[in-house]
C-alpha positions in Angstrom: 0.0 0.0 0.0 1.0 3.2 -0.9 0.0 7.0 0.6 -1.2 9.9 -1.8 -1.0 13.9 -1.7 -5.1 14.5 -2.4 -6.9 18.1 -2.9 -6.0 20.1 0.0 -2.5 20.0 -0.3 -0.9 23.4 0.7 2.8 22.8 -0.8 3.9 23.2 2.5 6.7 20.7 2.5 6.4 19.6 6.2 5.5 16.1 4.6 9.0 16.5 2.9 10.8 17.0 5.9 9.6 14.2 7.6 9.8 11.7 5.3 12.6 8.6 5.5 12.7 7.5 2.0 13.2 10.9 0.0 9.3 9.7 -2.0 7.7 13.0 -1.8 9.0 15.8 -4.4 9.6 18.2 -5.7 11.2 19.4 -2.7 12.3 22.9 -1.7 15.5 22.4 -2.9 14.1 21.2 -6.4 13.6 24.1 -9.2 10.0 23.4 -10.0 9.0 23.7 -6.0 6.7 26.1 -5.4 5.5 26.4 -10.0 3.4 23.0 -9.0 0.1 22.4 -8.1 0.8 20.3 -5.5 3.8 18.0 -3.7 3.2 14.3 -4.8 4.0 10.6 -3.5 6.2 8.2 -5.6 4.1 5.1 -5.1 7.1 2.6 -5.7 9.0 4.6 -3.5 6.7 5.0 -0.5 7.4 2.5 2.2 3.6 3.3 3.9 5.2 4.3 7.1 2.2 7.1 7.3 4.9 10.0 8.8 3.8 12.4 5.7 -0.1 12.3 6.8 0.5 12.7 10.7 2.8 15.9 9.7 0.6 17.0 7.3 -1.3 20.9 8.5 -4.2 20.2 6.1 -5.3 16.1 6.7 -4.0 15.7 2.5 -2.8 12.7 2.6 -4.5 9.5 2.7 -3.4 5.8 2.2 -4.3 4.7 -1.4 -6.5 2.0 -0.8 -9.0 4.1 1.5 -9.3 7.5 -0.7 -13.1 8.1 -1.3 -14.9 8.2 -4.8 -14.1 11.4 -5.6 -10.6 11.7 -4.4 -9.5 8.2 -6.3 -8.2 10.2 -8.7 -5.3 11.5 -7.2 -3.7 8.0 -6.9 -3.1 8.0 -10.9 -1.9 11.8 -10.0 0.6 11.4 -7.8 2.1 8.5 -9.9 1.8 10.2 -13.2 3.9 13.0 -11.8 7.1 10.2 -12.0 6.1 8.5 -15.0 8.7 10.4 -16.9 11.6 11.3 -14.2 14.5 9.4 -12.9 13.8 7.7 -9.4 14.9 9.9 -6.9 17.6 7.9 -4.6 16.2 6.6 -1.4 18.3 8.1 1.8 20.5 5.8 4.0 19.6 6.7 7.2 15.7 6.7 8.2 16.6 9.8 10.6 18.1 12.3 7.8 16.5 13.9 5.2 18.6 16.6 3.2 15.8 19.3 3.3 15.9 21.3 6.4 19.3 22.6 6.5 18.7 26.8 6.2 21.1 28.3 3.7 22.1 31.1 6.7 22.5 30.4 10.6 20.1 31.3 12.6 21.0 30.6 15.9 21.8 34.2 16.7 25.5 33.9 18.9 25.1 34.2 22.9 26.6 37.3 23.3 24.2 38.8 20.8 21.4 41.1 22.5 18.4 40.0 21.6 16.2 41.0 18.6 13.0 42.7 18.8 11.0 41.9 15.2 7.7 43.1 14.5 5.7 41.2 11.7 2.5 43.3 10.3 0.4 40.7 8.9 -0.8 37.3 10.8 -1.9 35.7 7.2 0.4 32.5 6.3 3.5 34.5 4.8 3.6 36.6 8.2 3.3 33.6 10.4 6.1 31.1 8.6 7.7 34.1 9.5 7.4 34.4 13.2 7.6 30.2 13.1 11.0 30.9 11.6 12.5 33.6 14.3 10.5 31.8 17.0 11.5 28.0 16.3 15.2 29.0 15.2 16.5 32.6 17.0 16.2 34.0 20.4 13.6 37.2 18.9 10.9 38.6 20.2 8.2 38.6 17.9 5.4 41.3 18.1 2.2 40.1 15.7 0.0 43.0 14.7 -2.8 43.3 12.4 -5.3 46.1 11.5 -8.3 43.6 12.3 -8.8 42.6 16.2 -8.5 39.0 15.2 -5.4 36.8 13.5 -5.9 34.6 10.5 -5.5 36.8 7.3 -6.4 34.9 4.2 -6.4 31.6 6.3 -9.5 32.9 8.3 -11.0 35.3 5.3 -9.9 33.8 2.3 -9.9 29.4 2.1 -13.5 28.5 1.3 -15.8 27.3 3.9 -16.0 24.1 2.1 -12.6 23.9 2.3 -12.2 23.2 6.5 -9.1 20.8 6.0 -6.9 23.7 4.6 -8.2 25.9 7.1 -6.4 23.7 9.5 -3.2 25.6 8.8 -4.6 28.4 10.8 -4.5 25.7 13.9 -0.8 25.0 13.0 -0.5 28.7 12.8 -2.2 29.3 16.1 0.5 27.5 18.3 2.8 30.5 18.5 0.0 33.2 19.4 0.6 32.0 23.1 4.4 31.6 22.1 6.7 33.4 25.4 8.7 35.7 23.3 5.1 36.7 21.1 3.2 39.9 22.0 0.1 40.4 19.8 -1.2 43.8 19.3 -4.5 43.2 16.8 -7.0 45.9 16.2 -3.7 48.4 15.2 -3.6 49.5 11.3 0.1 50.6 10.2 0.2 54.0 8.0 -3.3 54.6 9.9 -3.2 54.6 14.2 0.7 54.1 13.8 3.2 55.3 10.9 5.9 52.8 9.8 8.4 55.3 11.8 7.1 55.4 15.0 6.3 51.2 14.5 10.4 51.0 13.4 11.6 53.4 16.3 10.0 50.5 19.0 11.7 47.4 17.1 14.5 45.9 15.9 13.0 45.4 12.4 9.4 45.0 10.9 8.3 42.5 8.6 5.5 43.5 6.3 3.5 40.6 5.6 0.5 42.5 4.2 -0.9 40.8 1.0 -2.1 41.8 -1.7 -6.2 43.0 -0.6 -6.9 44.8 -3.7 -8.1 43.3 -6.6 -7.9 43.8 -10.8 -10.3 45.6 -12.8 -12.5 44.7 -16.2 -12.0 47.8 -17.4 -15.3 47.9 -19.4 -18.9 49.5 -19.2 -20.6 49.0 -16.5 -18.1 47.3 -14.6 -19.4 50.5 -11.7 -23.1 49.1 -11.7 -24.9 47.9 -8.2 -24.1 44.1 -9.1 -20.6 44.2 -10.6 -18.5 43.1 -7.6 -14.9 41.8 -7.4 -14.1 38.2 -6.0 -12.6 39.5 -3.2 -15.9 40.9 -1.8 -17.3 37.9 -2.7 -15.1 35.5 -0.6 -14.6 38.2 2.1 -18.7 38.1 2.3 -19.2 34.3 2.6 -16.1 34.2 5.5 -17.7 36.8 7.6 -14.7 39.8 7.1 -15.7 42.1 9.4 -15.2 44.8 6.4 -17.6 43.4 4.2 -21.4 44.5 5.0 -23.8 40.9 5.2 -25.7 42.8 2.3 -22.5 43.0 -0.2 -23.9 40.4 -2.2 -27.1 40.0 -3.7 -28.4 37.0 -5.3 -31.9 38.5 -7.0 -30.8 36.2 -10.5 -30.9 32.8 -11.8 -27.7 33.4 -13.6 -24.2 34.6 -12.0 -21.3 35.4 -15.0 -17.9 35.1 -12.9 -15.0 36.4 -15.4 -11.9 34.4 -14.4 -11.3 30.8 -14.3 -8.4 30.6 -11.4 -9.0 28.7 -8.1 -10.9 31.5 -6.5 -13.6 31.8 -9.7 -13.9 28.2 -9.1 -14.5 28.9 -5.4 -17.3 31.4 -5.8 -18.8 29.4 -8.4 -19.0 25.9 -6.2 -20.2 27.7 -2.7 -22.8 30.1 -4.7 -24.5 26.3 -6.4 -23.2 23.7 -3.3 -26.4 22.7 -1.4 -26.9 24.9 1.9 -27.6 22.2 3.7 -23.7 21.2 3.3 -22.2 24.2 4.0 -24.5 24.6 7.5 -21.8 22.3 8.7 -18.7 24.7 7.9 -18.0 27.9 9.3 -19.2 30.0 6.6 -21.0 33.3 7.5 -24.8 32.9 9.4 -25.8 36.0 6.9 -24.4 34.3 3.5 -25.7 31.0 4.9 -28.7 32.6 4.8 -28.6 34.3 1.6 -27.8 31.0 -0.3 -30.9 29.2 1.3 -33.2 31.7 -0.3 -31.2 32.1 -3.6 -32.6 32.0 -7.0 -29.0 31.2 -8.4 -29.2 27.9 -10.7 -26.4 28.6 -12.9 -22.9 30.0 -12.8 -20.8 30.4 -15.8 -17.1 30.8 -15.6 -15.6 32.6 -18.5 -12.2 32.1 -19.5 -10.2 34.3 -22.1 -7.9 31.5 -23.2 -9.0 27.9 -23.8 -9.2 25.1 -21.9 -5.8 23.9 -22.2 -4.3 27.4 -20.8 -7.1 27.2 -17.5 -5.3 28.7 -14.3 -7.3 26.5 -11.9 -5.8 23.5 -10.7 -6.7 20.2 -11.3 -7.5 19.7 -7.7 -10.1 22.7 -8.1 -11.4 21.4 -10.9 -11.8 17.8 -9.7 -13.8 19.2 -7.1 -16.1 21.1 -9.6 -16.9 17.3 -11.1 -17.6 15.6 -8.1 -19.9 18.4 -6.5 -23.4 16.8 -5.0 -26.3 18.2 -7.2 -24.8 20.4 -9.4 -23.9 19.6 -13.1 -20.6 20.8 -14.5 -21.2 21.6 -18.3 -18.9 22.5 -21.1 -20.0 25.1 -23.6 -18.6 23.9 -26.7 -20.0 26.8 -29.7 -16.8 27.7 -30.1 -14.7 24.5 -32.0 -11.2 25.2 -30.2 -12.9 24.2 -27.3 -14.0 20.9 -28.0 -10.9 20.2 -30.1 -8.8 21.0 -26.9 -10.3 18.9 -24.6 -10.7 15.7 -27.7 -6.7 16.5 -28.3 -5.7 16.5 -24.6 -3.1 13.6 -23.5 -3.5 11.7 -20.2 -2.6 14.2 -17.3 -2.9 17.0 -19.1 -5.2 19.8 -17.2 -8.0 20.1 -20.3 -8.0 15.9 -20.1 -9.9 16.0 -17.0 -12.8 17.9 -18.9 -13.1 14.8 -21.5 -16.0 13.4 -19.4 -17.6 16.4 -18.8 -21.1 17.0 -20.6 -20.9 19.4 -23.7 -23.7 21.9 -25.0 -23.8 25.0 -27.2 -26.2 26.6 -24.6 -28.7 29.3 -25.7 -28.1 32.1 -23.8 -31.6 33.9 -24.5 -32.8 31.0 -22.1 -33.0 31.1 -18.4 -31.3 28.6 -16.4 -33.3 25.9 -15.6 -35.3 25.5 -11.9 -35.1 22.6 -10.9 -31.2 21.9 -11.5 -28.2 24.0 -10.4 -25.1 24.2 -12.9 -21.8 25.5 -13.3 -21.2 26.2 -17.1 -17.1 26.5 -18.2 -17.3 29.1 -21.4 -13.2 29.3 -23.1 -12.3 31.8 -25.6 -14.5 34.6 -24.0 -13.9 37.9 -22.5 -17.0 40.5 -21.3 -16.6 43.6 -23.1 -19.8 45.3 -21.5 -21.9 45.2 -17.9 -25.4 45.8 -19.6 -28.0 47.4 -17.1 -29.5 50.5 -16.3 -29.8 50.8 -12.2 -27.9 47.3 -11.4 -26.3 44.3 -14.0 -29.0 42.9 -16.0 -26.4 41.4 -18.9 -23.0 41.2 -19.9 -21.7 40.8 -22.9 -19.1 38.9 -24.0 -17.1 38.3 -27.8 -15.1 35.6 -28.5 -11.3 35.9 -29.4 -11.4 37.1 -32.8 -14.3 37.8 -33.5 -16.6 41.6 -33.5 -20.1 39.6 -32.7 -20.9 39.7 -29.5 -23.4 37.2 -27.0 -25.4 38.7 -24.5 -25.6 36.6 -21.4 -28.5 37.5 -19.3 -27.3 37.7 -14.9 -28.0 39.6 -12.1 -24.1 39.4 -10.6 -21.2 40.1 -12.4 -18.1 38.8 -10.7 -14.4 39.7 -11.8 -12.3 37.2 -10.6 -9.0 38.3 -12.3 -6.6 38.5 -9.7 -5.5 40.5 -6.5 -3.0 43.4 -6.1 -1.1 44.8 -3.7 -1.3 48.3 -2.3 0.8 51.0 -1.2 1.9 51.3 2.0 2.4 54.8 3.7 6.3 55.4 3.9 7.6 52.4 2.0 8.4 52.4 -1.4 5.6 51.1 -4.1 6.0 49.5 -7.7 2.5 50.3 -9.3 3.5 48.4 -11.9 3.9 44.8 -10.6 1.7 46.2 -7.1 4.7 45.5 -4.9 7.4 46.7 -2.4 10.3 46.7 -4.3 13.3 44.5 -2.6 16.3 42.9 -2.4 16.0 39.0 -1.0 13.4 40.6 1.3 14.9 43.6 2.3 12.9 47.0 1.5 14.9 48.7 -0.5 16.3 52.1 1.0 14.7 51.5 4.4 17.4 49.7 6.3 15.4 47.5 8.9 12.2 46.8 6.7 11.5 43.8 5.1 8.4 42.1 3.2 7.1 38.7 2.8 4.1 36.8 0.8 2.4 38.6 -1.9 3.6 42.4 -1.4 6.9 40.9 -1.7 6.4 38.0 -5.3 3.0 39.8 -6.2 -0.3 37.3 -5.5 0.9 33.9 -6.6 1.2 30.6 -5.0 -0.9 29.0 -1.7 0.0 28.8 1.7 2.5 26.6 1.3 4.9 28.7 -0.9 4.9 31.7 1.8 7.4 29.1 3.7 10.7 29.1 1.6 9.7 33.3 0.8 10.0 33.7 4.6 13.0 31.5 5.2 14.9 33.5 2.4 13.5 37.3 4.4 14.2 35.9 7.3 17.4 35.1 6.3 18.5 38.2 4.8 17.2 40.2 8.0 19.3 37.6 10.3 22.2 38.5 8.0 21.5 42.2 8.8 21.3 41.8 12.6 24.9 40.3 12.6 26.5 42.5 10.2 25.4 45.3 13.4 22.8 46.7 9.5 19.9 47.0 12.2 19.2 50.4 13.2 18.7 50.5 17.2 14.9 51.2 18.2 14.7 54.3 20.9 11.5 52.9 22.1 10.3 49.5 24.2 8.3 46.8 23.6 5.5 48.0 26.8 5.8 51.3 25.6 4.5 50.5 22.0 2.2 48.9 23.4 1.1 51.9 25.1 1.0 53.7 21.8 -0.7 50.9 20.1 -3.5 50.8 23.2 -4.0 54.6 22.7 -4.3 55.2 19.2 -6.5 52.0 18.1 -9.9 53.0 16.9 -11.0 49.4 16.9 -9.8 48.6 20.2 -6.5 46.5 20.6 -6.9 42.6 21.7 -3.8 40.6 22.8 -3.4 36.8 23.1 -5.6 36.3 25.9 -8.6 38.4 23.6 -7.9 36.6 20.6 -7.9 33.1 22.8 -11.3 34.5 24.4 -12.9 35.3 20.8 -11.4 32.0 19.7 -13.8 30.0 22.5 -16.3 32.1 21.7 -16.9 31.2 18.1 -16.2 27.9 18.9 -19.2 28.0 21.6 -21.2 29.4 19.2 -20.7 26.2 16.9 -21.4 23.5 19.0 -24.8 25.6 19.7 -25.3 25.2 15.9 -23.8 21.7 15.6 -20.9 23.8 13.5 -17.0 23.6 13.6 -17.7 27.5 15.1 -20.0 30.5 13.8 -17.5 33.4 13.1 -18.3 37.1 14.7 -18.8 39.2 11.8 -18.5 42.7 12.5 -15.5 45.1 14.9 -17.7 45.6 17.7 -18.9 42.2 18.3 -15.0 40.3 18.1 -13.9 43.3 20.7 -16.7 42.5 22.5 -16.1 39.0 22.8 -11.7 39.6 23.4 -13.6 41.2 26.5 -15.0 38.6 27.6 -18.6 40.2 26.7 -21.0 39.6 24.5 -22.4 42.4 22.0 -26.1 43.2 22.1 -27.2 44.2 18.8 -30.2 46.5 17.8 -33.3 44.1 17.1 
């Protein structure tokens, strides 16, 4: 018997680390880490000792022989990955594994005062981070984040239907209690404290701040009441406390979502899954709500290139199949389409669509009642958001061609990606949307670094903010013993101070964020849920307080 890396995998490498026989790749050491969907098992390899699934943050790995119906699959995946590559050589000793040695030392020397590093940012690239200076330094690490709860895009972004990768947050969550961590939540940096008074308490900051924006259509319409980006979307059904429970209306039996990368495929599957499902994950009570009265029965995904070129991973997309009560279709007018798919060899991503149901669908018809669908539409792009007080239409041309089609919906979502934004008093490439640096380090602000998306620009999962924050980490280790850093005038209690007095949303520490953290999770087991999230400012202060909110009504 032999284990396999399933869906959920996060490309966090832990499974690498801890394996005896060198089966799993590619590894962090390998060039095409971090440019693959996911980390994979060498079946003839694997010596089913099970160490990769009990290390694993995100329960992705299974034995074989027990994967389910709709995760067989992934057996033939993780083999097909080494049907063309030379057996990797199986290590000597069952204790060593070459992956783990850091390229710089970062046991910081005895005599060497220790560092105080603050990380803005408690999403996955900010906490591999503080993992990194925690688990392998003497630093003091100070977490701070402009909402009064941690998580970032572990919390607010991973689908609801998603809870295995959400388990990384739990990994994450370990070093929130950590002895030499001080959270200060609730504070916004270049708002209630400038990036020079946040410098003059610490050692060095670490901006680990994402990329929150999101890319525009740039056509007609794309202003209209209806026309909303993914980012509201997914910050609506995850109960952001930025997003109002009203953000998204689903009045239509038809949603267009422009963009066929993971998160398109994420809107699409939780605006058709059955409600009844997703009552047992932790997704917002309001969008819960919304989706139980919705009259959406179709979502159509539309994709500029074809299906061969699709930015979504198989994973995503095997998920799309296998979804209870909801047929995935292919619109096929265009010929490329089907030729792509019919020409497709064995692993290839558009292969996995040669099953899939094909129909020239008639747009002038609405979606059917008594059936919910998800409709994959290549070769399109909307030129126009067609509506007079909110999106009634868009409409969309083909590559090549001056015709257009008008498809009939009542929510337009642009799914095309996410940018970065600037940050007062750091430097800001608008082109690429990031900070530039140098292996991490801000450039021209001695002390600053960035990690995660402000740093590469949004690509890659969880998983690939761990080798980004080894090599910042690295570089600002390399800086503290070359005597770089510049000396803070300020303490740690008296930022604190600061931080306490100029927080508009009121600051929460560890001992708040463990009290909102029992909190939701009381709230769950009322509603037979994993936890029921607190979706607005006042209630999570209220609840780090120890106090319960008392709404109007």
């Amino acid at each position: 018997m032999t284990y396999a890396i399933t869906q959920t995998c996060c490309n966090d490498a832990t499974c690498v680390a801890v394996c005896p026989v060198n089966c799993i790749h590619p590894t962090p050491d390998e060039p095409d880490f971090g440019t693959t969907e996911m980390l994979y098992i060498d079946p003839k390899s694997c010596i089913d000792c099970g160490a990769c699934a009990d290390a694993c943050p995100v329960d992705a790995i299974f034995p074989a022989d027990r994967l389910t119906a709709r995760l067989r699959e992934y057996e033939g995946i993780n083999a097909a990955y080494y049907a063309d590559r030379e057996p990797a050589p199986v290590l000597a000793s069952p204790t060593f594994h070459p992956w783990g040695e850091p390229d710089f030392d970062r046991s910081i020397p005895a005599d060497f005062a220790p560092i105080r590093v603050a990380i803005v940012g408690t999403g996955p690239a900010g906490m591999y981070a503080a993992e990194d200076l925690l688990l392998h330094t003497n630093a003091e690490v100070t977490l701070i984040d402009r909402l009064p709860v941690a998580g970032g895009l572990v919390r607010y972004g991973v689908a609801p239907d998603h809870p295995a990768t959400k388990g990384a947050g739990e990994t994450f969550a370990r070093f929130h209690a950590h002895p030499r961590v001080r959270m200060r939540l609730g504070v916004e940096i270049g708002k209630d404290v400038t990036p020079g008074e946040l410098a003059a308490h610490h050692d060095a900051v670490v901006y680990a701040v994402g990329a929150p924006s999101d890319r525009r259509l740039g056509i007609p319409g794309e202003d209209l009441p209806g026309s909303v980006s993914a980012t509201s979307v997914v910050s609506w059904y995850n109960a952001h406390p930025e997003t109002g429970a009203d953000a998204v209306r689903l009045s239509a039996g038809r949603v267009v979502v422009v963009g066929n990368g993971n998160v398109a495929l994420d809107v699409a599957r939780v605006l058709v899954t059955d409600p009844d499902s997703l009552a047992r994950t932790d997704i917002a009570d309001h969008a819960l709500a919304a989706l139980r009265d919705t009259r959406v029965r179709e979502v159509v995904l539309l994709g500029r290139r074809g299906p061969e070129d699709a930015a979504y991973t198989r994973s995503e997309l095997l998920a799309l199949k296998h979804l209870p009560g909801v047929d995935l279709v292919v619109d096929d007018r265009d010929p490329r389409t089907g030729a792509a798919i019919d020409a497709a060899e064995s692993g290839a991503k558009a292969a996995l669509l040669q099953g899939v149901a094909r129909e020239a669908v008639d747009w002038t018809r609405a979606p059917a009642q008594d059936r919910r669908r998800i409709v994959l539409r290549f070769h399109s792009a909307p030129v126009e958001a067609l509506g007079t007080d909110a999106v009634r239409a868009v409409r969309v041309t083909e590559d090549g061609s001056a015709s257009g089609t008008e498809i009939g919906a009542g929510l337009l979502v642009r799914a095309i990606g996410y940018r970065g934004v600037p940050l007062a008093g750091l430097p800001f490439d608008e082109a690429t949307g990031t900070v530039p640096h140098e292996a991490g380090r801000v450039v021209g602000l001695p002390g600053s670094y960035v990690v995660g998306w402000i740093k590469r620009g949004p690509s890659g999962g969880i998983g690939a903010n761990r080798a980004c924050a080894e090599e910042t980490v690295g570089t600002l280790l390399a800086d503290a013993v070359a005597g770089a850093l510049p000396k803070p005038t300020g303490s740690s209690q008296e930022f604190r101070r600061l931080a306490r007095s100029r927080s508009g949303r009121g600051l929460v520490d560890a001992r708040g964020l463990a009290s909102i953290d029992r909190a939701e999770r009381a709230r769950g087991r009322d509603a037979g849920r994993p936890r029921v999230k607190l979706a607005t400012v006042p209630e999570l202060v209220a609840a780090a307080r120890g106090r319960r909110l008392r709404l109007p009504g």
